[in-house]
C-alpha positions as a LaTeX table, in Angstrom:
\begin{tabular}{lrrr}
\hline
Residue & $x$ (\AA) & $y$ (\AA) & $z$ (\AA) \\
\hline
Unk1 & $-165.27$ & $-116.66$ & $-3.04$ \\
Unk2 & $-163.15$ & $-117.05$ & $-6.06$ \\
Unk3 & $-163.93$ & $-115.35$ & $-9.55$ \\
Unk4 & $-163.82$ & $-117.76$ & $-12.77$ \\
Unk5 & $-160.85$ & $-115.48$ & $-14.13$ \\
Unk6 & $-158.65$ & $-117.23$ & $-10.61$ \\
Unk7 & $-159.92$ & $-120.30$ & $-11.68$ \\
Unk8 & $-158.06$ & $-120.33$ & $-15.40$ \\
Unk9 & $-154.60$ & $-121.39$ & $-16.12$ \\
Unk10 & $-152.13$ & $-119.13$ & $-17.96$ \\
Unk11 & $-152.42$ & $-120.20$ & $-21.13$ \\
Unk12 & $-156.34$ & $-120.05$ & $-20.88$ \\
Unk13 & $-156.13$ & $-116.61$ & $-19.80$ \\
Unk14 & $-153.96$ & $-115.81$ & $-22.87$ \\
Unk15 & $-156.25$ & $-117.87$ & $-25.15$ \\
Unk16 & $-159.38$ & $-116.25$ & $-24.21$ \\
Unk17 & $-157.99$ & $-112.64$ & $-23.83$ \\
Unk18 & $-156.89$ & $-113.42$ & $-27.79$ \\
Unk19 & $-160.33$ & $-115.00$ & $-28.46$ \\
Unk20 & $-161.69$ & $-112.14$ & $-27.19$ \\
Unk21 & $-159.78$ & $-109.40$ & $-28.65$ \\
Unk22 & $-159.89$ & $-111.65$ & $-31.95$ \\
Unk23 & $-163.84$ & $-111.35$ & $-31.73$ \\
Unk24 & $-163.62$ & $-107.61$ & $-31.12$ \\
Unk25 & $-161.37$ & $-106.88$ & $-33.93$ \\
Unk26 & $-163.72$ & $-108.64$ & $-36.19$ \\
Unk27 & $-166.77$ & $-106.76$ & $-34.73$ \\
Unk28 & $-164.66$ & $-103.83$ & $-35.53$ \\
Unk29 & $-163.86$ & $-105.20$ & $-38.63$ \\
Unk30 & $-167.53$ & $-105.97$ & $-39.77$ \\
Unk31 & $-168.80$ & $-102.51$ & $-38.32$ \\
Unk32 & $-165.93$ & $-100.89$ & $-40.98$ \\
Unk33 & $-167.13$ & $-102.53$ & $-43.82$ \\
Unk34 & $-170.64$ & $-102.32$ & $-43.30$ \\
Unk35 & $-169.77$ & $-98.29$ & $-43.28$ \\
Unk36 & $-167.60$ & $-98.79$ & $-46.37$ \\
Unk37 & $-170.68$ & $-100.33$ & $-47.97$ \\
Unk38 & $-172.94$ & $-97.75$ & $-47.04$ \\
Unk39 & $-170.82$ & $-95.07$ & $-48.00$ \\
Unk40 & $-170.11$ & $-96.89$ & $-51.31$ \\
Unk41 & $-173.55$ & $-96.92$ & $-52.01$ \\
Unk42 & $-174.28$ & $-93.75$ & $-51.13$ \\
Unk43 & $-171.70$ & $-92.22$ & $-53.54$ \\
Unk44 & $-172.87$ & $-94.65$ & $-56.23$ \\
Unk45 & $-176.55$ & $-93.13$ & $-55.82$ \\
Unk46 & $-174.78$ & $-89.47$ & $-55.83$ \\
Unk47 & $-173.33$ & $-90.64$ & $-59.14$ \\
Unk48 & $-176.13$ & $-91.70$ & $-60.36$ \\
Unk49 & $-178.21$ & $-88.85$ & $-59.65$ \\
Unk50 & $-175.58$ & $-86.37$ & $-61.42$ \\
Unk51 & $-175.29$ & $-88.55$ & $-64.52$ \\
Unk52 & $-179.22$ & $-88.46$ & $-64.74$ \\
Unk53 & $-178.68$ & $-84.63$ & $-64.27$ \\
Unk54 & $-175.56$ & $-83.74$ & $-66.44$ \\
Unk55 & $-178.15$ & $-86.35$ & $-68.62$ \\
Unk56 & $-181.59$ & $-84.42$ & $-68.31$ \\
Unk57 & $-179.14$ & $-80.81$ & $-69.05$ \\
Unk58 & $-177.69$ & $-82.15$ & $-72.37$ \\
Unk59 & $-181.41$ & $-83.43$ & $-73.48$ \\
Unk60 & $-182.41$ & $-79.62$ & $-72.68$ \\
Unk61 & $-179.51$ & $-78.36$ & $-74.49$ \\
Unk62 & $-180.14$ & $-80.76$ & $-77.68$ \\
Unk63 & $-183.93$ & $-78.98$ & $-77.76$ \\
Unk64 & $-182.47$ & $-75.79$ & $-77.40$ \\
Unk65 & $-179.81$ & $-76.13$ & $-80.72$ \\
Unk66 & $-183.39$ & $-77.96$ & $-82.24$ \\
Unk67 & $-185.12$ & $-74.35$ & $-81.97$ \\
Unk68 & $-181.95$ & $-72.75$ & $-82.44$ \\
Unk69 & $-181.13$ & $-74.34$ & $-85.96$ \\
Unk70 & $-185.00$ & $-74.55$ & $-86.81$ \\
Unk71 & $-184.26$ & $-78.56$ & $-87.45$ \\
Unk72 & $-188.18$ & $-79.16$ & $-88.05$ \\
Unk73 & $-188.22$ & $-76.74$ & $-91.29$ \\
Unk74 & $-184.63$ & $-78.07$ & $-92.30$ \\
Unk75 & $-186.09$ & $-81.66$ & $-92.29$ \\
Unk76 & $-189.16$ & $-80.70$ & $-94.47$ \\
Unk77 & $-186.73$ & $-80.27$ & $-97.26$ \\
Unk78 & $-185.29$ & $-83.59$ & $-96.49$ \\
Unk79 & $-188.69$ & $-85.29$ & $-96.51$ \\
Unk80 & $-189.11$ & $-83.15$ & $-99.80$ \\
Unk81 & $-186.57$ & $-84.76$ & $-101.43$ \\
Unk82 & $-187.94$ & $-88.12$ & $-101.80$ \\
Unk83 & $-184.58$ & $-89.60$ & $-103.13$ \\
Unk84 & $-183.83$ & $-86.63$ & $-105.49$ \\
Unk85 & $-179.99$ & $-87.15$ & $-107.04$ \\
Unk86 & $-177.22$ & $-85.30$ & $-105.15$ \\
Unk87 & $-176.68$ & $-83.55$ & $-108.55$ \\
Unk88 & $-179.53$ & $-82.04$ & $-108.70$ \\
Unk89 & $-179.92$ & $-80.49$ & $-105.85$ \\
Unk90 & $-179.82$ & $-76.70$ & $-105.30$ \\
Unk91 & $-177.83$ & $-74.82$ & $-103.00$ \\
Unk92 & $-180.73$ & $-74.14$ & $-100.50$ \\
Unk93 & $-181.37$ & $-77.94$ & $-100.20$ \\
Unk94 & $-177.55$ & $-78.74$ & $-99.64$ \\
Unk95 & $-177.86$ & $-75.60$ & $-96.60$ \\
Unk96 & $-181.00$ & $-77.27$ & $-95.19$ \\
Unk97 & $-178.96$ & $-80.91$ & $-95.55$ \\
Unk98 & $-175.62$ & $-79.92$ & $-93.76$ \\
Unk99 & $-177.94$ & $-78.64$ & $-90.95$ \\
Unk100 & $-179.88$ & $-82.11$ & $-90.88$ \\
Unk101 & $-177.10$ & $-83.68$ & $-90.89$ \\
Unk102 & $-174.84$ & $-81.91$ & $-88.76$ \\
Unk103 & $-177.60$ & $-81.67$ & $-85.88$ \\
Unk104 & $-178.30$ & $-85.76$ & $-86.30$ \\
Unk105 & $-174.61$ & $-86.24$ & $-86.27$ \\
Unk106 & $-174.14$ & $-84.58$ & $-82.83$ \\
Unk107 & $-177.14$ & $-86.35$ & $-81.69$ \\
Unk108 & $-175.25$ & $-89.68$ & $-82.95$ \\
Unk109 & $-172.20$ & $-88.48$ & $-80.98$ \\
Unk110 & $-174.36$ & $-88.09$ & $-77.80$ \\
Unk111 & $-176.00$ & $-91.41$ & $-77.84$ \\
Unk112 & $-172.37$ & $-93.14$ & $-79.13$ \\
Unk113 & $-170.73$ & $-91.70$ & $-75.49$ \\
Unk114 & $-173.82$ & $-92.11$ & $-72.97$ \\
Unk115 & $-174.30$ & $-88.53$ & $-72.46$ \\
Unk116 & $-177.60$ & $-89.17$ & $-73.33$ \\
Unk117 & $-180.90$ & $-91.51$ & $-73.16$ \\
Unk118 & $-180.93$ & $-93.53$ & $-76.30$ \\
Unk119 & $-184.64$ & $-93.89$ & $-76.41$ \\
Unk120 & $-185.76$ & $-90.83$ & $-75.49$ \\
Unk121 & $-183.91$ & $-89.15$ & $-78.75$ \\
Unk122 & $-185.54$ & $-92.18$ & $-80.73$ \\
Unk123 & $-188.42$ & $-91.16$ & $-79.56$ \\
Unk124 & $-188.24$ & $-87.62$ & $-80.70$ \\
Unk125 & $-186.30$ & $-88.05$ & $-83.76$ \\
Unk126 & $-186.83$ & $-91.70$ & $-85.46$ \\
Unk127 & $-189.14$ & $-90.17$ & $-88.57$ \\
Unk128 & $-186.30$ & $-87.61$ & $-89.46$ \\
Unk129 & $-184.06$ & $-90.31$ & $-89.30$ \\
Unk130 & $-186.06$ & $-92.52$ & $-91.60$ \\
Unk131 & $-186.44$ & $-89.48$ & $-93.84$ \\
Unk132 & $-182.61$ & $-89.11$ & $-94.54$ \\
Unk133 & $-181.89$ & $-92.82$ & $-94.17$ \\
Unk134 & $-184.47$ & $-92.18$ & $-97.28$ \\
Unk135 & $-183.42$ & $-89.45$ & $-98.64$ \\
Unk136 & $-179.62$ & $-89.22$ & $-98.19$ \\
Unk137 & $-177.81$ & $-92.46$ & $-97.92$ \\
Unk138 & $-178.61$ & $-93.87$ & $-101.06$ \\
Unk139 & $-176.62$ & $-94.69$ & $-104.27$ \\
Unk140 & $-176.53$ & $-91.17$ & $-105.74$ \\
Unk141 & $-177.79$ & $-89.26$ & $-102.77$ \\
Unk142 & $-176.01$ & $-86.88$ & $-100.82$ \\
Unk143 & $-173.29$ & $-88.40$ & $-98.40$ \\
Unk144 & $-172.24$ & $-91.13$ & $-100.99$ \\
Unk145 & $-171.57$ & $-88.04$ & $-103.58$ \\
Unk146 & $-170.20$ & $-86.02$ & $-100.82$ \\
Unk147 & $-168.06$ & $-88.73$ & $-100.13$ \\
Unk148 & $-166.50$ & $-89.85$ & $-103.62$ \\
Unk149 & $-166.27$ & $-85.88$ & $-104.66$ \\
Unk150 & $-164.11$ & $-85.36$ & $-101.59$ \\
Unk151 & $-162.29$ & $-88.70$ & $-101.68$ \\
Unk152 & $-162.99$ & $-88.74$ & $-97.94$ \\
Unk153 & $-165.24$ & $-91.87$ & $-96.76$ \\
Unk154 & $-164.98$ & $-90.95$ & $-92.80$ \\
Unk155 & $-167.05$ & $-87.98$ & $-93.77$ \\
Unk156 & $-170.39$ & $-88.48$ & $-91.13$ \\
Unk157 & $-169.94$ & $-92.04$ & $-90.07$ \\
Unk158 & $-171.64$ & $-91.31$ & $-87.06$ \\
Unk159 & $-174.85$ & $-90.08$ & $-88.73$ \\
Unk160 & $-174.66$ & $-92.69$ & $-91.37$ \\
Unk161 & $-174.39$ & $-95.29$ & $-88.14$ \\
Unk162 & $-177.51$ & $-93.90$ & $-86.93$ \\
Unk163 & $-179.60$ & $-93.82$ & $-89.54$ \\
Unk164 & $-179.40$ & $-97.19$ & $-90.14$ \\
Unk165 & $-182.26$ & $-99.89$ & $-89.12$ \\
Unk166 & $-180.17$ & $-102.24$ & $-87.11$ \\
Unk167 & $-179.05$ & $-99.00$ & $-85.16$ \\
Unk168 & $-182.56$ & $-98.47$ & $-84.56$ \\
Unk169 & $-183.75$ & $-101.35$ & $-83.57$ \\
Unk170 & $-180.99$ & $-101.67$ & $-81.03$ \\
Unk171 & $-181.95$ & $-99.07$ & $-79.40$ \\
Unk172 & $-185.64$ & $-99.46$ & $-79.28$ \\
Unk173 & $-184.73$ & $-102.69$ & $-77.12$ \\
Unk174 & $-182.37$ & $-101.00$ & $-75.02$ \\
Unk175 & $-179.19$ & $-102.38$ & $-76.29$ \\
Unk176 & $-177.45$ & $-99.09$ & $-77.47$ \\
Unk177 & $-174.25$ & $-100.00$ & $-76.08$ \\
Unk178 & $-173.96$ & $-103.18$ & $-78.88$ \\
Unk179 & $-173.78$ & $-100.75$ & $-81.65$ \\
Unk180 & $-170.80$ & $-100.46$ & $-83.12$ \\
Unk181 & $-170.35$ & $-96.65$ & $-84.03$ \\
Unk182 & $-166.39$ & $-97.22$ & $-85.50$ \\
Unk183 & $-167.45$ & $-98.03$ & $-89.51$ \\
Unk184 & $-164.56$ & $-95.64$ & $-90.09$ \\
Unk185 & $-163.24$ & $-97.26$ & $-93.53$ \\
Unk186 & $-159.35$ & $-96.77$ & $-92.64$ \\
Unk187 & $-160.26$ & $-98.66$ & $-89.12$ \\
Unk188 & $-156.54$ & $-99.90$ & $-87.95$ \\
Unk189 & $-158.04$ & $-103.01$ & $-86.86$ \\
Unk190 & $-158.27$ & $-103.80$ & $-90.71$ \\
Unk191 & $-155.66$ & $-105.27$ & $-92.45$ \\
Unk192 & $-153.31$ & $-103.03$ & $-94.90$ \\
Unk193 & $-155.11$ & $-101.51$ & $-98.37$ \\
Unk194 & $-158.43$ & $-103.35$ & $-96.84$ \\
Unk195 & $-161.39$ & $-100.68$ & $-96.75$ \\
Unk196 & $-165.58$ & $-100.77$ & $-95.80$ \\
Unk197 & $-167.43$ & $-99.01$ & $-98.48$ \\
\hline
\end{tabular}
């Protein structure tokens, strides 16, 4: 009795042995990628998992500095202002503003670099936004005083970004990474003597 190997000619015996080792490799091949794959997606869900941490830390650390800088009694002087003149204010109302604004401006820093959940700070903060988009931004108000008395316009840009209502509403539908934080007046991308105000 003859095997079917004694049957084949030469050449068939080299073709199939390739065939075969071709079909082996590439079994080999598809076992190696499907681990790749697996592993890949593994680490991505590791990832994941410590950028919701490092997240659900710096939210913690935000409420902390809240207490720590007793933000809620800062911001009823804010609310108190009710568009009061940067002139006018006293010294105790310009303390309790560079804490507002300081704290919001952080906050604005978080949200501009991802190290934080847009929303959620919304969520917790929108009416003390409101209150200095209110109370602070206007013509005559604090940061546009602050501003022309120090010839600086860069001063805050980040809070000023924030407090504004197309900020807001970004955010509310989840589109945080459309704003455009950069209103820095001397952006490069301008052209020569050509400045936001």
């Amino acid at each position: 009795m003859t095997s079917w190997w004694s049957t084949l000619s030469t050449t068939d015996k080299i073709n199939l042995s390739i065939a075969v080792f071709t079909a082996l490799a590439a079994l080999a091949a598809a076992f190696s990628a499907w681990f790749v794959w697996r592993s890949v997606r593994d680490a991505t869900r590791q990832m994941e998992l410590h950028l919701e941490e490092f997240r659900a830390q710096t939210f913690l650390s935000i409420l902390a500095n809240e207490r720590e800088v007793e933000f809620s009694q800062q911001m009823e002087v804010i609310r108190a202002l009710e568009g009061k003149p940067a002139s006018a204010l006293t010294e105790e109302e310009r303390a309790s503003i560079l804490v507002v604004v300081n704290f919001l401006n952080h906050v604005a820093h978080l949200i501009r670099h991802r190290y934080v959940v847009p929303k959620q700070l919304l969520l917790l903060y929108s009416p003390s936004i409101a209150a200095c988009r209110a109370n602070l931004l206007g013509e005559g108000q604090w940061l546009k005083e602050l501003r022309k008395r120090t010839g600086e316009g860069r001063y805050y840009l980040h809070f000023a970004r924030l407090c504004q209502e197309e900020t807001e509403r970004l955010i509310w539908k989840d589109q945080a990474d459309k704003i455009v934080w950069t209103i820095d007046p001397y952006e490069p991308s301008l052209p020569p003597g050509k400045r936001i105000d």
